[in-house]
C-alpha positions as CSV (number, residue, x, y, z in Angstrom):
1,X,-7.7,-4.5,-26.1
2,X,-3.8,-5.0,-26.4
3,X,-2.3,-8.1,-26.3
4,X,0.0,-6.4,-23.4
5,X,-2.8,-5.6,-21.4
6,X,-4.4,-8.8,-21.6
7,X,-1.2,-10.6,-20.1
8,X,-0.5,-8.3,-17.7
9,X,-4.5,-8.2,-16.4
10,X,-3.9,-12.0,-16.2
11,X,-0.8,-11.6,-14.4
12,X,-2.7,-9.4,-11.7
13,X,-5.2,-11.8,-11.5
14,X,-2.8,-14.6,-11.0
15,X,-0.5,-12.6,-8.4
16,X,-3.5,-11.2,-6.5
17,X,-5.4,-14.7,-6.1
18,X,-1.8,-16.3,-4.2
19,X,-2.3,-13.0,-2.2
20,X,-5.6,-14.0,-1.4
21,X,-4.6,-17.4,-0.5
22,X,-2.1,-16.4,1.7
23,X,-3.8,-13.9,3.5
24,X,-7.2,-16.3,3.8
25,X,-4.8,-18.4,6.4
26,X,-5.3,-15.7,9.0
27,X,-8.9,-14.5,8.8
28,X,-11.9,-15.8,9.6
29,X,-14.0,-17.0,6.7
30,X,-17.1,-18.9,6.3
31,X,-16.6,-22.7,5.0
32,X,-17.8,-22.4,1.8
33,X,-15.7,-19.4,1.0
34,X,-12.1,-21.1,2.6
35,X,-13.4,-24.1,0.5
36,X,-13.6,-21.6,-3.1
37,X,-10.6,-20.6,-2.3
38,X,-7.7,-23.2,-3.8
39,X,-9.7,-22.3,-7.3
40,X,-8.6,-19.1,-7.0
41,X,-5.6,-19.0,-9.0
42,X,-7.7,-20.8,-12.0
43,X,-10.8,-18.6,-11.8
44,X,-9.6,-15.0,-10.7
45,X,-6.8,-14.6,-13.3
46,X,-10.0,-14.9,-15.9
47,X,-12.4,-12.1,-13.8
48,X,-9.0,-9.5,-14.1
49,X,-9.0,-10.4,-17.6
50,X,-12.9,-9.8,-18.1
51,X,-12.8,-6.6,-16.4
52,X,-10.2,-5.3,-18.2
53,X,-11.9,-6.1,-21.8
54,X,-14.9,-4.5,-20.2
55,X,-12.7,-1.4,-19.6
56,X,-11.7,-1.8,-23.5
57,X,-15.2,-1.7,-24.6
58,X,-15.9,1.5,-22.2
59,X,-12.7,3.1,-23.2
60,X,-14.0,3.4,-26.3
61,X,-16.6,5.8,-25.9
62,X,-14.7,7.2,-22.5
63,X,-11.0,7.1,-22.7
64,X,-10.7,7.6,-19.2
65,X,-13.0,4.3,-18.6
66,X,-10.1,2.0,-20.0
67,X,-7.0,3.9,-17.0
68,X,-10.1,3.3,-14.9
69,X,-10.1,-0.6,-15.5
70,X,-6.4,-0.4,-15.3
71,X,-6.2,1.8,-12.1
72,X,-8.6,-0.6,-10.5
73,X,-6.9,-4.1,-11.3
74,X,-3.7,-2.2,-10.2
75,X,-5.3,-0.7,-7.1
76,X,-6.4,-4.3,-6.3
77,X,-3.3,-6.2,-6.5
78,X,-1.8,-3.3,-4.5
79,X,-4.4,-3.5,-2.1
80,X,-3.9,-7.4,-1.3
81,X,-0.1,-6.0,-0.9
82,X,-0.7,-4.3,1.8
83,X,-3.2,-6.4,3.6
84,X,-1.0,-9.5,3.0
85,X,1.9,-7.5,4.5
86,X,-0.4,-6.4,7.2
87,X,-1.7,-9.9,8.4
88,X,1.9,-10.9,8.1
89,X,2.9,-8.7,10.4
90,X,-0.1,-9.1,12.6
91,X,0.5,-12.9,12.6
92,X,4.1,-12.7,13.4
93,X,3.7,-10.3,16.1
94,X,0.4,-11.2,17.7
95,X,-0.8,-7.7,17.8
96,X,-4.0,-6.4,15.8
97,X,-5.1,-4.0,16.9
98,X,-3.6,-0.3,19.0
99,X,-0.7,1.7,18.1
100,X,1.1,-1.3,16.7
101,X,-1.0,-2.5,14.1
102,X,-1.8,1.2,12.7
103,X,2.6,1.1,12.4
104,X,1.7,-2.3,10.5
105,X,-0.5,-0.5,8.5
106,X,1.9,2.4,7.6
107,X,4.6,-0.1,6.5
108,X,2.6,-2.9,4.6
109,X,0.9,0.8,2.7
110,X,4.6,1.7,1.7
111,X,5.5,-1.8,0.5
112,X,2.2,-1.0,-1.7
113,X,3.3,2.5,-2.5
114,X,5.9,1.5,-4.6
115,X,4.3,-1.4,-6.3
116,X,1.8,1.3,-6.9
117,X,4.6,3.7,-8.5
118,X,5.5,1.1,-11.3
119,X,2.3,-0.1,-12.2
120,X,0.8,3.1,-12.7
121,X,3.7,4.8,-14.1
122,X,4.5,2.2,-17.1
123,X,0.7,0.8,-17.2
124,X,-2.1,2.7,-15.9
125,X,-0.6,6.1,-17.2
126,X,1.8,5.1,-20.1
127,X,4.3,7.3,-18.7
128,X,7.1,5.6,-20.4
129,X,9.9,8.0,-20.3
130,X,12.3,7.8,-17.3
131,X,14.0,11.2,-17.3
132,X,11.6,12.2,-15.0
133,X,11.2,9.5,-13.0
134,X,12.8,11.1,-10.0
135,X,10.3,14.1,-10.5
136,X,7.0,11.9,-10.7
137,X,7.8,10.0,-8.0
138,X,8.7,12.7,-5.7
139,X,5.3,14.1,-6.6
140,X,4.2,10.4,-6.3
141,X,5.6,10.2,-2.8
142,X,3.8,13.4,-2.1
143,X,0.5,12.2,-2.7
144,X,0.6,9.1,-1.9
145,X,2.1,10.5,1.6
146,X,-1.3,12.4,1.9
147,X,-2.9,8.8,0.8
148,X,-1.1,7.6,3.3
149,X,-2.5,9.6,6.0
150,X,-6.1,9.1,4.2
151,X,-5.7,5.2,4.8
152,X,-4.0,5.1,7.8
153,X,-6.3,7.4,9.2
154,X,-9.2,6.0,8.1
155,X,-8.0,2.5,9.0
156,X,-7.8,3.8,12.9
157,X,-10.4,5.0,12.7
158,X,-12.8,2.1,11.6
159,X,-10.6,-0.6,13.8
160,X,-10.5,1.6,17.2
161,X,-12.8,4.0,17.2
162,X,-15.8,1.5,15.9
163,X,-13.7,-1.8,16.8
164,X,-15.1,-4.9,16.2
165,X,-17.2,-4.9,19.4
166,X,-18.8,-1.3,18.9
167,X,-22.4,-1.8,19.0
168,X,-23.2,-0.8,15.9
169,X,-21.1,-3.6,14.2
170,X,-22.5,-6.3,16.2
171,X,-25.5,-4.9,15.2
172,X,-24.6,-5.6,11.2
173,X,-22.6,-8.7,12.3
174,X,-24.7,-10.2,14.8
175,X,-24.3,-10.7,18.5
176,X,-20.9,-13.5,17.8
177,X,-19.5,-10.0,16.2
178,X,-16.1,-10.4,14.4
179,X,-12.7,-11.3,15.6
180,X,-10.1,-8.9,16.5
181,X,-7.5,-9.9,13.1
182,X,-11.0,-10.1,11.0
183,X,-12.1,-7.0,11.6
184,X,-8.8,-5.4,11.1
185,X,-8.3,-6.7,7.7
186,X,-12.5,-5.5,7.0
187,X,-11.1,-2.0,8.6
188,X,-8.3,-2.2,5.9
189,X,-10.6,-2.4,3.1
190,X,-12.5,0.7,4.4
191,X,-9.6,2.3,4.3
192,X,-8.6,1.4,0.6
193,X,-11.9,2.4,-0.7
194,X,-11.8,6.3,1.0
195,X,-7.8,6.6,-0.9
196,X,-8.8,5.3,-4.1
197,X,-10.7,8.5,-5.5
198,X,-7.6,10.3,-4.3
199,X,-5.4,8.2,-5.4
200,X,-6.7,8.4,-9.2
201,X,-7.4,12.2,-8.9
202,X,-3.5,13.2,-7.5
203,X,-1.8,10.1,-10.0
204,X,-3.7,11.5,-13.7
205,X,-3.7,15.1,-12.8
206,X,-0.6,15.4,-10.6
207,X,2.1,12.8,-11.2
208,X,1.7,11.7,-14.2
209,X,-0.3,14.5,-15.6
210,X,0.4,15.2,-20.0
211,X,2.7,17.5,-20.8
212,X,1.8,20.3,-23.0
213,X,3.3,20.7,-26.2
């Protein structure tokens, strides 16, 4: 593994677990969860770092597996982007859930986007050169724009059309069910996991796809 990506897989780690703090102050979590949380910044830092020296030992049998490690960690911190720009919004506002919050979602999943762009671009890819940086992120924009209707749709799906009072989620949750900002931030996650194998599919073969000689 690279010296570069260990300090940047750190740097994730770090960046993600304030995320998480921040975010934890507006959901609903069980006790001793909200009380692991303040070790966060000490303990997730070193998980980012193990998973991406797992990805080195993978990557060398399957190249792909070390982009994969990479992709993930970066797909992670961009996730906890978006949620923490989501519940930001949601706690400013008061609204969680409607035509408002799936706005909320489309502009906390831009702030993301372009987080997304650099890491992936200078990191996750190695796509180093800039005289096609206005090409690749056209192309970028492109597929994350069909990403963006993926998540978005997704996420409207799982926090109106099942909604934290649909039967079948009180059924997994338990008659208490979940509260309305919970389950929008559990509907968020959803909707990160459906993009992710587009994400990675449109990024290495689209975007930032090698050139031929």
């Amino acid at each position: 593994m690279k010296t570069i990506d260990a300090v940047l897989s750190i740097a994730i780690g770090e960046l993600a677990a304030i995320l998480m703090l921040a975010i934890g102050r507006n959901i609903s979590l069980p006790d001793a969860v909200r009380q692991f949380m303040p070790w966060l910044p000490l303990v997730f830092p070193l998980f980012t770092l193990a998973a991406m020296a797992a990805g080195a030992v993978l990557g060398r049998y399957f190249y792909i597996a070390y982009q994969l490690a990479k992709f993930a960690l970066v797909g992670g911190l961009n996730f906890l982007i978006d949620l923490g720009i989501l519940n930001l919004l949601i706690f400013t506002v008061g609204i969680s859930s409607g035509f408002y919050a799936a706005v909320f979602k489309a502009l906390a999943f831009l702030a993301a986007m372009t987080s997304s762009f650099i890491w992936n671009k200078f990191w996750t890819f190695g796509s180093l050169g800039t005289g096609e940086a206005g090409k690749q992120f056209m192309e970028f924009f492109i597929v994350s724009g069909i990403g963006l209707l993926v998540n978005v749709g997704s996420f409207a799906v799982l926090n109106d059309f099942f909604g934290a009072r649909n039967p079948l989620v009180l059924a997994l949750t338990g008659q208490a069910g979940i509260d309305l900002k919970t389950w929008a931030s559990v509907s968020a996650a959803g909707a990160a996991v459906v993009g992710l194998a587009w994400n990675f599919i449109g990024y290495k073969f689209i975007v930032f796809r090698a050139k031929s000689a």
